[in-house]
LOLUMZA-116266 format. One record per residue (C-alpha): residue in one letter; chain; x, y, z. Coordinates in steps of 0.25 Angstrom, whole numbers. Each point is the difference from the previous one (the first is absolute). Layout:
! residues N
[pt a,A,[X,Y,Z]]
...
! end
This chain:
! residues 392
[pt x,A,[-220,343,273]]
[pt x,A,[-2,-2,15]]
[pt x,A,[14,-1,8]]
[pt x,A,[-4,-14,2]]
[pt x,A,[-1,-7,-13]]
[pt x,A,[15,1,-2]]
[pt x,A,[4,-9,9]]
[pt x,A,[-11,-8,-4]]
[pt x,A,[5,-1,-15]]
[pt x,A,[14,-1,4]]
[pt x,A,[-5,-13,6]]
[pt x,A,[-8,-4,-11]]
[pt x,A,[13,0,-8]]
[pt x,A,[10,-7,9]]
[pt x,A,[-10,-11,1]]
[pt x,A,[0,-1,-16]]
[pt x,A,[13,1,-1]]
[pt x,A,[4,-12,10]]
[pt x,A,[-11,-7,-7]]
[pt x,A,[7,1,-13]]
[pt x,A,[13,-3,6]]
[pt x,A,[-6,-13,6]]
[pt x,A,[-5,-4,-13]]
[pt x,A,[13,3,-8]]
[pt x,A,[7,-7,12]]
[pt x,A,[-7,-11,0]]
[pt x,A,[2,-2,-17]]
[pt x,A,[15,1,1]]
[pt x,A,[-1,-12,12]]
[pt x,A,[-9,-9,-12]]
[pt x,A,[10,4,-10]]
[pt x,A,[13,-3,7]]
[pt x,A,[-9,-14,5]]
[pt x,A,[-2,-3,-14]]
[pt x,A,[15,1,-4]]
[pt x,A,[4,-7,12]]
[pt x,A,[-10,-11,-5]]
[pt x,A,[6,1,-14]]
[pt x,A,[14,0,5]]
[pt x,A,[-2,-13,8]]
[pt x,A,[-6,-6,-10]]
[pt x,A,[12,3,-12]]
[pt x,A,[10,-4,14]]
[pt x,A,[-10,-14,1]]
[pt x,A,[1,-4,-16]]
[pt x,A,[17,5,-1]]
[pt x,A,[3,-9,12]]
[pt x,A,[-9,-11,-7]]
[pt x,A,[6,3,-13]]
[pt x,A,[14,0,7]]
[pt x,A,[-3,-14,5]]
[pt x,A,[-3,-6,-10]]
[pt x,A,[11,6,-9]]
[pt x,A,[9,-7,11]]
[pt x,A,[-6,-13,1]]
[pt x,A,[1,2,-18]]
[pt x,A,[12,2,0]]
[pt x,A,[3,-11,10]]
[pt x,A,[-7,-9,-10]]
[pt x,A,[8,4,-11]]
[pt x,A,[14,-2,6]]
[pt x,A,[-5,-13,5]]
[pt x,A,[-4,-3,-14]]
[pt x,A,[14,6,-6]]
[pt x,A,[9,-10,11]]
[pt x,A,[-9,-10,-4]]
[pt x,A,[2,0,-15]]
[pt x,A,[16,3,1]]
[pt x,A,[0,-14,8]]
[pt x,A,[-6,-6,-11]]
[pt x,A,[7,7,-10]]
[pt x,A,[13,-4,6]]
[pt x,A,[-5,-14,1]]
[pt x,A,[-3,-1,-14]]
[pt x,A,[13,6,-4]]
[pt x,A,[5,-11,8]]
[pt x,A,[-7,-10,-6]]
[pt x,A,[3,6,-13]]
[pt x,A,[15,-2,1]]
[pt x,A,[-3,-14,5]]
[pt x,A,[-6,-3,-11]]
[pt x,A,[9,7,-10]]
[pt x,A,[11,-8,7]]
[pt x,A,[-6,-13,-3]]
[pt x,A,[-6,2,-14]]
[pt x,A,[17,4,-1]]
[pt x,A,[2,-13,5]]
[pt x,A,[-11,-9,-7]]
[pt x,A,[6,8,-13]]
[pt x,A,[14,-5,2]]
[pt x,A,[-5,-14,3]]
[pt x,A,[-8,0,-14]]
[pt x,A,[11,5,-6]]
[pt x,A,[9,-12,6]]
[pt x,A,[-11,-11,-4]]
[pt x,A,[-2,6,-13]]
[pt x,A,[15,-2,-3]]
[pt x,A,[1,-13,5]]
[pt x,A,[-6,-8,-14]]
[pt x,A,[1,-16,-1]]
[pt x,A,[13,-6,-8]]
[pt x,A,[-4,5,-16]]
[pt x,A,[-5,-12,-6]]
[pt x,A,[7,-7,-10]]
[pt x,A,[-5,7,-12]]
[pt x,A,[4,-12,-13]]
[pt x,A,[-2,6,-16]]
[pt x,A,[-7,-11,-7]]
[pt x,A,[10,2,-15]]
[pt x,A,[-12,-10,-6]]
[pt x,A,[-12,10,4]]
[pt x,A,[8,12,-3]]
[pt x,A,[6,-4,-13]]
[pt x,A,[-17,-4,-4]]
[pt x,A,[-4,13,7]]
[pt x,A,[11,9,-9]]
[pt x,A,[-5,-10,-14]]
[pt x,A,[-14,3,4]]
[pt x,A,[2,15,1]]
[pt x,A,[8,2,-14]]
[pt x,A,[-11,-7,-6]]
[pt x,A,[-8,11,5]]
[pt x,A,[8,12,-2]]
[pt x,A,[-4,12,-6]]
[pt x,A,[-13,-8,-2]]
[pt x,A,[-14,10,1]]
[pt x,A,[-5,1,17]]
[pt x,A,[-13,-5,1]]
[pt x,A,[-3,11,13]]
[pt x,A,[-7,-7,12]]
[pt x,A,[-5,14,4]]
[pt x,A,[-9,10,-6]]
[pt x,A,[9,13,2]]
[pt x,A,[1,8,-12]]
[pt x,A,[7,10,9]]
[pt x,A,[14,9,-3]]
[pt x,A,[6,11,7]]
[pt x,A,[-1,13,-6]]
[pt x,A,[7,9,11]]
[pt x,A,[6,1,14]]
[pt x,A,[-14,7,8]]
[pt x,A,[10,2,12]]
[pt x,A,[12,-2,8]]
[pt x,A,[1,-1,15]]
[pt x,A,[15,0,7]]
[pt x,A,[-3,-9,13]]
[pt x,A,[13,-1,5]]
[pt x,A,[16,-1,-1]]
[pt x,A,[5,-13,5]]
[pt x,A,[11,-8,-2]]
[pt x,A,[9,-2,-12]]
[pt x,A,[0,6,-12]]
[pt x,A,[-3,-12,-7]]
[pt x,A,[-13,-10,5]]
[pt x,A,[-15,-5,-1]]
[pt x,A,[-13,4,6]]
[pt x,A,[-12,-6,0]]
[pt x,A,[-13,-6,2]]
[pt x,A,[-7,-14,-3]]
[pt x,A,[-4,1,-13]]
[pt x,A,[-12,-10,-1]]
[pt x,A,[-4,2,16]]
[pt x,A,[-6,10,8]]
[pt x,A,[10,1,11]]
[pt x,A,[5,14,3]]
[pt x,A,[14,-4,5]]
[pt x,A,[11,6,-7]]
[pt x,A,[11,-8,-4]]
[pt x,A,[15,7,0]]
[pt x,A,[12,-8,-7]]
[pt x,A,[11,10,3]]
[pt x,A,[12,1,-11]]
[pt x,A,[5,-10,-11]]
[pt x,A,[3,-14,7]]
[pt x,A,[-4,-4,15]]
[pt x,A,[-6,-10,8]]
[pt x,A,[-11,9,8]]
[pt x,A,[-15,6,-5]]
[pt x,A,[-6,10,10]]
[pt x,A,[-14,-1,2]]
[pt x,A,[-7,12,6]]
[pt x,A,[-15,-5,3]]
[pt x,A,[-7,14,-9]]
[pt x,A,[5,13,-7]]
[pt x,A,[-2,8,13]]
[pt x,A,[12,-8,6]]
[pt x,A,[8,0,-11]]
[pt x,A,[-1,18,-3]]
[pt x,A,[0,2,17]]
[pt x,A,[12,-10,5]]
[pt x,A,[13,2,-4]]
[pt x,A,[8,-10,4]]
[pt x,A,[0,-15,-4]]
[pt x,A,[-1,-6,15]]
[pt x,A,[-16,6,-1]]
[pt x,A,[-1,-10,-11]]
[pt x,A,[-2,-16,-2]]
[pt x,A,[10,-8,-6]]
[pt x,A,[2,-13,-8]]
[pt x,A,[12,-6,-3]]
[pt x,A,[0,-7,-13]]
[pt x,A,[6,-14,-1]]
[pt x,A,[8,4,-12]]
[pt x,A,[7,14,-2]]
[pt x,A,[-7,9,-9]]
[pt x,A,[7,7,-13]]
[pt x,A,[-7,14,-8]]
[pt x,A,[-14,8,2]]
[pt x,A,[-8,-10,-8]]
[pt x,A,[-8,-7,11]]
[pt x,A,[-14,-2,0]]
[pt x,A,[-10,0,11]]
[pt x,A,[-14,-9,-5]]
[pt x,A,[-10,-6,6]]
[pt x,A,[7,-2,15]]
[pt x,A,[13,-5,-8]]
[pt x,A,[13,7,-2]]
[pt x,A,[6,-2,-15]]
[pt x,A,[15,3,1]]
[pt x,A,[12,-2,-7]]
[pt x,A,[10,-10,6]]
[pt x,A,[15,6,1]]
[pt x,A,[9,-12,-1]]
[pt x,A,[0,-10,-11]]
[pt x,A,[-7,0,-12]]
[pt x,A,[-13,11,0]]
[pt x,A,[-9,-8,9]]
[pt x,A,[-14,5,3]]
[pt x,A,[-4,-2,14]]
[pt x,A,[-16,0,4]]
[pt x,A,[1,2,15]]
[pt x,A,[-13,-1,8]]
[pt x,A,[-1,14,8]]
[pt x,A,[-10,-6,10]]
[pt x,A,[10,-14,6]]
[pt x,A,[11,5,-6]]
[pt x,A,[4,-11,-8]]
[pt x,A,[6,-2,-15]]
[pt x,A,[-12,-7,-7]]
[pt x,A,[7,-2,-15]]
[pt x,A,[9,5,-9]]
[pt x,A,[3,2,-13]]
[pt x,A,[15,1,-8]]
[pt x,A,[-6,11,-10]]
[pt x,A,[2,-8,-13]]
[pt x,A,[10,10,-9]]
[pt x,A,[13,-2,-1]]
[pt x,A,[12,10,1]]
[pt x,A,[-11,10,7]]
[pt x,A,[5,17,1]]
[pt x,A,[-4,12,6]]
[pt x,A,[-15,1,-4]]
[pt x,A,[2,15,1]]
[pt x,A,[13,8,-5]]
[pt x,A,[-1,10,12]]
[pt x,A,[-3,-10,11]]
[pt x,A,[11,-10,-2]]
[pt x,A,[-4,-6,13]]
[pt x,A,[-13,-6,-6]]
[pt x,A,[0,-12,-9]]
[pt x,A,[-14,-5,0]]
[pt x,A,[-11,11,6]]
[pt x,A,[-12,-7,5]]
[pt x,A,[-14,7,-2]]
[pt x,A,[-16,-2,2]]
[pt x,A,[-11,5,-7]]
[pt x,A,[-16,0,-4]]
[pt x,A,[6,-15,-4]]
[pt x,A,[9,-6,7]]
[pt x,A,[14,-2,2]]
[pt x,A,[12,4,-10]]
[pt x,A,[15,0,0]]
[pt x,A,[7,11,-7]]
[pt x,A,[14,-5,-5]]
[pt x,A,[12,1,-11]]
[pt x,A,[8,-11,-5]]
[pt x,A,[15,2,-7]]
[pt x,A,[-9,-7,-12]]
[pt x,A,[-6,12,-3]]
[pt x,A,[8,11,9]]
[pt x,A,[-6,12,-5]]
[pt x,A,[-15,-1,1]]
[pt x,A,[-7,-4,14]]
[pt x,A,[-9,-14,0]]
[pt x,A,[-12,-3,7]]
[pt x,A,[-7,-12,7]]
[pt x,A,[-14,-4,5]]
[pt x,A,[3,-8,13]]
[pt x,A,[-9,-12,8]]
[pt x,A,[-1,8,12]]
[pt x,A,[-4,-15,5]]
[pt x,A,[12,-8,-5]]
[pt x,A,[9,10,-4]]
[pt x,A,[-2,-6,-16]]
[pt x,A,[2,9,-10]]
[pt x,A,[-11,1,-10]]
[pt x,A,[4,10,-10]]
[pt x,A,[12,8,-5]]
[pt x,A,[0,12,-9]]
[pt x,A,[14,7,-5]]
[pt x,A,[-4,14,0]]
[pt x,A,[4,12,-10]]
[pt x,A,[4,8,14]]
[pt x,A,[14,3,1]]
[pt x,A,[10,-3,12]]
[pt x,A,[9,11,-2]]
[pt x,A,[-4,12,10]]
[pt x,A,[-13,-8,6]]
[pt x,A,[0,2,16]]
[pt x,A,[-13,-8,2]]
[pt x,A,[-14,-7,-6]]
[pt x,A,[-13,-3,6]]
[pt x,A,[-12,-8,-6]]
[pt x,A,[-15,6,-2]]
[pt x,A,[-10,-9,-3]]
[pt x,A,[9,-6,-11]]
[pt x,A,[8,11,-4]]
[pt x,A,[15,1,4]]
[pt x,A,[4,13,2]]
[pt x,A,[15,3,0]]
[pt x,A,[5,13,6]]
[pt x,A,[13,7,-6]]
[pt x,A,[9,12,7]]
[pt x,A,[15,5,-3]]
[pt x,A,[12,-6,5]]
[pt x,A,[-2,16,8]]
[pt x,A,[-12,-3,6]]
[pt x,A,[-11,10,-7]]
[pt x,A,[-15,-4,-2]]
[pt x,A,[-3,-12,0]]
[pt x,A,[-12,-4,-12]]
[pt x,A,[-7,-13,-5]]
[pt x,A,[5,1,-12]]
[pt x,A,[-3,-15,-6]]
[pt x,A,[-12,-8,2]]
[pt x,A,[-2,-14,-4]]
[pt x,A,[-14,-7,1]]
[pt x,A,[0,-14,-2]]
[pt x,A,[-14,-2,-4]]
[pt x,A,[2,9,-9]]
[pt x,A,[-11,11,4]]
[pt x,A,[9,12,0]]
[pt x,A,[10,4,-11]]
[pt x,A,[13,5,4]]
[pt x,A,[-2,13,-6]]
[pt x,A,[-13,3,5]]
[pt x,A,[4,-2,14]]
[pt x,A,[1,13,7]]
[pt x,A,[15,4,5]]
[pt x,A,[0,1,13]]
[pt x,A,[8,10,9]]
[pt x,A,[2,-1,14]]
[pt x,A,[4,14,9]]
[pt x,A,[14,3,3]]
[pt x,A,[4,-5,11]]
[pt x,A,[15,-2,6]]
[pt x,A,[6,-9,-6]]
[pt x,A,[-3,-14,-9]]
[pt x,A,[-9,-12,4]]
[pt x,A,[5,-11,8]]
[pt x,A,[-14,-8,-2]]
[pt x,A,[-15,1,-5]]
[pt x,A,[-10,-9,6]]
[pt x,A,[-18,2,-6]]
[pt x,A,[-9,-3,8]]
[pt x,A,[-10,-5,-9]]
[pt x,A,[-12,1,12]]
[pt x,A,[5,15,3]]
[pt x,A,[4,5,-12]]
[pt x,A,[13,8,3]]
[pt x,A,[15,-4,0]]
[pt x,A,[9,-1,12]]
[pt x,A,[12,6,-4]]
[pt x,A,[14,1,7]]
[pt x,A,[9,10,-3]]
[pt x,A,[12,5,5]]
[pt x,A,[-3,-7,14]]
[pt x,A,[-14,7,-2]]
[pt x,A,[-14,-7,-1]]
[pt x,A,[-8,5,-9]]
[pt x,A,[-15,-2,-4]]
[pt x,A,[-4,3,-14]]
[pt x,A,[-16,0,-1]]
[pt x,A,[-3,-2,-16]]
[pt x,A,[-10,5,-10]]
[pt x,A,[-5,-14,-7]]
[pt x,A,[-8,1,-15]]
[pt x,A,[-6,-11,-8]]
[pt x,A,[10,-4,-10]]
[pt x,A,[-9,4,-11]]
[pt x,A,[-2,14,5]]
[pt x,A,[14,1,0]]
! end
């Protein structure tokens, strides 16, 4: 190789090599433009995002102080309200114990003395039933504890013949006052009696025996003779009365010596459940005129007194339940059905769970099927198990 083609190559080279450095130079510049691009773009859409997270977040706060105004103001409202319902409480409280003068109630002896004749022409004489139950109970299904209120001694109930769902609440042996609380939500929730209605009866009341039928109340009168008082619920006035046509009347019930006549309702009608010092040791029964207080029929029954602590009627049937002078379980131990239908002794005896202590009262409800009990100051629903009387 000739002295001058060194040079030459050596040229050739260097070219080549700033050639390749131009074209590496100029694909780093590209590169680092791309990135840049790149990175201006993510910095574009984080300072978007960031502004809208702001202007969000704005908004919400907004929305926050906007709904704690109106939750304040609702809460205000709310206390207004709760200060007036308070106040419109008290005042139907006030006008519910301001009744008229009690009316002058008069016993006609004349209508008494024909209604007592008529009735002991008819006693112990075969019922012709108005109803075509053929039921009888055959067990206690279930038992629900409501509550505890009041004395250990009372009534609870419902109307008997109507649909209403107020619960009605006389609260121990001899008062003047019936609660009303308007549906068994109020009455298990509330526990104090100011949540409630109340109606001040003309005449004192005396025993656990009243009875809720039909929009009237059906309640025992405690001064002078026994005096059943039919008191219309709905304008509260006295709409008749009846002096219950036995003379010498006692306790109905040996364990409940508060109670001399026990007002109850069934599939039929209206019944009084009473004793008389005629026939002290059995109980007594009676088909009432809900209409005019009239008895129709009286029965003496085989049931005893001695260690009775209450009775209810099912579609014709007395059922008279017995404890212990210790309270144990109570049981319906004698049945008595007036038309006949059911022997005593192939009626099913009856056991009710142990509780606390001895019934006070027992009140069927012939549209639900279940007994409100009180016990010991508790209220107790007993749902039965019915069965054809044949099948039994």
């Amino acid at each position: 190789m000739g002295p001058w083609r060194c040079p030459l190559l050596l040229l050739l080279l260097a070219a080549a090599l700033r050639a390749q450095q131009q074209q590496f130079m100029e694909y780093v510049e590209r590169r680092l433009t791309l990135l840049e691009e790149r990175i201006s773009q993510w910095h574009d859409q984080s300072s978007r995002y960031s502004t809208e997270l702001r202007d969000f977040k704005n908004q919400v706060l907004g929305m926050l102080e906007t709904a704690e105004k109106e939750r304040e103001a609702m809460r205000s409202e709310a206390e207004s309200a709760a200060v007036r319902v308070d106040r419109l409480e008290r005042e139907v409280d006030y006008l519910e114990t301001q009744n008229p003068a009690p009316p002058c109630v008069e016993v006609d002896e004349t209508l008494m003395e024909k209604q007592v004749a008529t009735a002991k022409q008819r006693k112990n004489e075969k019922y012709t039933k108005l109803t075509d139950c053929s039921d009888t109970i055959a067990s206690v299904r279930a038992m629900k504890i409501l509550k505890r209120f009041g004395s250990t001694s009372g009534l609870w109930t419902k109307d008997a013949a109507g649909n209403s769902e107020k619960i009605y609440v006389f609260d121990g042996t001899a008062n003047d006052t019936v609660y009303v609380f308007p549906r068994m939500r109020e009455f298990t929730l509330y526990s104090a009696t100011r949540k409630a209605a109340r109606i001040k009866l003309p005449y004192p009341w005396v025993g656990t025996g009243h009875l809720i039928y039909d929009g009237h109340l059906y309640y025992i009168r405690q001064q002078g003779p026994f005096q059943v008082i039919k008191f219309n619920l709905a304008n509260k006035t006295v709409v008749d009365s009846s002096v219950f046509p036995a003379e010498e009347q006692i306790p109905v019930f040996g364990l409940s010596p508060f109670t001399y006549i026990e007002m109850a309702a069934d599939e039929e009608g209206l019944w009084a459940i009473y004793a008389t010092k005629e026939d002290e040791k059995n109980i007594c029964l009676a088909k009432l005129d809900p209409t005019s207080l009239d008895i129709e029929q009286m029965w003496d029954t085989p049931c005893p007194r001695e260690n009775a602590e209450g009775a209810f009627v099912v579609c014709g049937a007395l059922h008279v339940v017995y404890n212990t002078r210790l309270p144990s379980r109570s049981r319906v131990q004698c049945v008595f059905d007036v038309s006949g239908t059911l022997a005593p002794e192939d009626a099913s005896l009856v056991y009710f769970p142990k509780r606390y202590g001895s019934h006070s009262s027992m009140k069927y409800s012939p549209r639900e099927r279940q007994i409100y009990a009180w016990d010991d100051g508790y209220q107790i629903i007993y749902r039965m198990e019915m069965k054809k009387k044949l099948e039994v």
